[in-house]
C-alpha positions as CSV (number, residue, x, y, z in Angstrom):
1,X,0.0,0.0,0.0
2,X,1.4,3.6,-1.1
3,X,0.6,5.9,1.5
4,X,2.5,9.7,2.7
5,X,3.0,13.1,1.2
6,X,6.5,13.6,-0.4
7,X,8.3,17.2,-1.2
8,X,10.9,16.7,-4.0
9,X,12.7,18.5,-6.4
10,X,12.6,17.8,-10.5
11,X,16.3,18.1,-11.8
12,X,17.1,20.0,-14.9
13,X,16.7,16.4,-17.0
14,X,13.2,16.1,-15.6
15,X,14.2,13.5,-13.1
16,X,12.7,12.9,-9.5
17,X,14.5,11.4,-6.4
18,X,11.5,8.8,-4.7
19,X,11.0,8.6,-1.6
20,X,12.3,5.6,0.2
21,X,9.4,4.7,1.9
22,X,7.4,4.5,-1.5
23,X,10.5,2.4,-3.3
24,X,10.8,0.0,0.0
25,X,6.5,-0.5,-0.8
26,X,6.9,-0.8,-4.6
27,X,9.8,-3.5,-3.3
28,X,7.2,-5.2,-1.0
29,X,4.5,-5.5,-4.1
30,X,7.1,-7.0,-5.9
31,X,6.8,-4.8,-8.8
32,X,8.0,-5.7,-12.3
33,X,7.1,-2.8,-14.1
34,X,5.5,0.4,-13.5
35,X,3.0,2.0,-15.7
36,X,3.1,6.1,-15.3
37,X,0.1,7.9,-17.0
38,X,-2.0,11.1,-16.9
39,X,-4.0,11.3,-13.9
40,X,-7.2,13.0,-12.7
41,X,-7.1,16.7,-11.8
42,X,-4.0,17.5,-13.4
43,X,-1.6,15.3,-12.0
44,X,0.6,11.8,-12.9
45,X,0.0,8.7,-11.6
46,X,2.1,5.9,-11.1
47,X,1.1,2.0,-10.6
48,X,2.7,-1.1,-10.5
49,X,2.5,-2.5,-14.3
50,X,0.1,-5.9,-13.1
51,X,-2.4,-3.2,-11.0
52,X,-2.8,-0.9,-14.5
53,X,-3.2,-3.8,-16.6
54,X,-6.0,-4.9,-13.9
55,X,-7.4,-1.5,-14.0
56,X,-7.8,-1.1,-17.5
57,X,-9.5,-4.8,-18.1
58,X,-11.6,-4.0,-15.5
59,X,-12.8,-0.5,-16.9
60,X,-12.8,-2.5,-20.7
61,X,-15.4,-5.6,-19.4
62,X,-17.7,-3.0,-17.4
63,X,-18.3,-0.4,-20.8
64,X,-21.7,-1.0,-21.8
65,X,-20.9,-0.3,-25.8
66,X,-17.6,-1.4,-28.5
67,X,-17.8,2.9,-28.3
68,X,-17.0,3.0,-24.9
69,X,-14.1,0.4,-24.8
70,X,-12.7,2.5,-27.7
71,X,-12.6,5.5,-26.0
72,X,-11.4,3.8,-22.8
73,X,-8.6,1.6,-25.0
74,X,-7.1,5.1,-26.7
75,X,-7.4,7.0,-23.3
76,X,-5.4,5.1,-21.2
77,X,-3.4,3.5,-23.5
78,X,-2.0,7.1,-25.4
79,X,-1.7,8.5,-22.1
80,X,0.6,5.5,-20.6
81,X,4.3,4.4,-20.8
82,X,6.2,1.9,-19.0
83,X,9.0,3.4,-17.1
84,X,11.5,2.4,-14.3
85,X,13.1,4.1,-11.2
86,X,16.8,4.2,-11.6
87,X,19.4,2.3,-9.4
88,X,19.8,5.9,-7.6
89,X,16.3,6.2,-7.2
90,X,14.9,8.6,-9.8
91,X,11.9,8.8,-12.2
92,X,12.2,9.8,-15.0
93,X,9.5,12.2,-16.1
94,X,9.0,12.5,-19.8
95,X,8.4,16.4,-21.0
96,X,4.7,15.6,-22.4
97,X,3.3,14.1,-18.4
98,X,6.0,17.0,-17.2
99,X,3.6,19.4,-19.2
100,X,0.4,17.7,-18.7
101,X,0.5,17.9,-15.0
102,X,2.0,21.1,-15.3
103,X,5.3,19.8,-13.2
104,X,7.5,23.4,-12.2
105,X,10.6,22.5,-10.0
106,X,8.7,21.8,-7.0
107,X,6.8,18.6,-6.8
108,X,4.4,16.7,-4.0
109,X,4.3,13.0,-4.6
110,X,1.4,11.3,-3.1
111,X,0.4,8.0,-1.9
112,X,-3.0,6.8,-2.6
113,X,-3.3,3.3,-1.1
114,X,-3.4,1.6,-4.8
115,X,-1.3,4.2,-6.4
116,X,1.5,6.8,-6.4
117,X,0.5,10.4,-7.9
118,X,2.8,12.8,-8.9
119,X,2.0,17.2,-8.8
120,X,2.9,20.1,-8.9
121,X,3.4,21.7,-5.7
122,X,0.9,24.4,-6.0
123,X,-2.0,22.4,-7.7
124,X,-1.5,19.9,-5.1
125,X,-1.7,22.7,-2.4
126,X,-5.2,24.2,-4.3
127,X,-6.6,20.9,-4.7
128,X,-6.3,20.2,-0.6
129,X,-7.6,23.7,0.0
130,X,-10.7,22.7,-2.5
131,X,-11.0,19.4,-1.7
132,X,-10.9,19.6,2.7
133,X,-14.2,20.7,2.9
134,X,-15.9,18.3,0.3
135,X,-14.3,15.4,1.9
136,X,-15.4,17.0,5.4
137,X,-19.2,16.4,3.7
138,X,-18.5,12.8,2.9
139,X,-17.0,11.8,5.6
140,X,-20.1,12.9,7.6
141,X,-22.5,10.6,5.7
142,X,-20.1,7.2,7.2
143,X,-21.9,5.3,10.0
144,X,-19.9,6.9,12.4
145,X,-19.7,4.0,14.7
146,X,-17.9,2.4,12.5
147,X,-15.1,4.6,12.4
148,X,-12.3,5.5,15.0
149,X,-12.7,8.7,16.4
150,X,-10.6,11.3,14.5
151,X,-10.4,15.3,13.1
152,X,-9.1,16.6,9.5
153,X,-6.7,18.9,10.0
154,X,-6.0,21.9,7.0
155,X,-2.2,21.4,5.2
156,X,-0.7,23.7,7.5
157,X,-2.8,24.1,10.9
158,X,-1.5,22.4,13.8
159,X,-3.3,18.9,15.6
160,X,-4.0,19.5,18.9
């Protein structure tokens, strides 16, 4: 599971140094491959190659029409390429996703429990300042007693 918020640095040949904790959980999948393609909301996203291939055959059986799959099939398959992380740890990031996701220098790279996502710092910063109150909302509508007891914080306000 990729979990954590990571602040890193894209070098001047559009490389990024990944955060141990993330390699040490790609290690622990057993990875043979990783799949990095555009992502929702402006952003990259990064999978292990077996969990994109089960994405995408899952999205392909549930289409209802040959139309659908097509658009599916060209979607995700345009917007993918295989990649590797280097023996010193860097991603390469190729200058079409760098410009899709609209990389600058400063990145934030994100674990999402199936998934690694890669953004710019301050679309990532706008997108937790939009997104903290929506998920505020839906968290509200879980049978509480289900859940442990906690509180959001805002990126930057302190836990008590």
């Amino acid at each position: 599971m990729f979990t954590g918020e990571y602040h890193h640095s894209i070098d001047d040949k559009n490389r990024i140094k990944f955060p141990k904790a993330l390699l040490k959980a790609l290690k622990m999948r057993g990875s043979s491959g990783l799949v990095l393609t555009r992502g929702a909301n402006s952003c990259l996203s990064l999978q292990p190659l077996k969990d994109w291939l089960n994405m995408v055959r899952a999205l392909q059986e549930n289409m209802p029409s040959d139309m659908d799959k097509q658009a599916v099939s060209r979607y995700f398959g345009s917007g993918a390429i295989p990649c590797n992380i280097d023996e010193l740890g860097r991603l390469l990031i190729p200058q079409p996703f760098k410009e899709y996701a609209h990389l600058k220098r400063e990145v934030v790279i994100v674990g999402v429990f199936d998934r690694i996502e890669i953004w710019d710092k301050e679309t990532w910063l706008h997108y937790c300042d939009l997104a903290f109150d929506s998920v505020q909302e839906m968290l509200e509508k879980v049978d509480r007693p289900k859940l442990p007891e906690f509180r959001l914080i805002r990126s930057g306000e302190k836990g008590n």
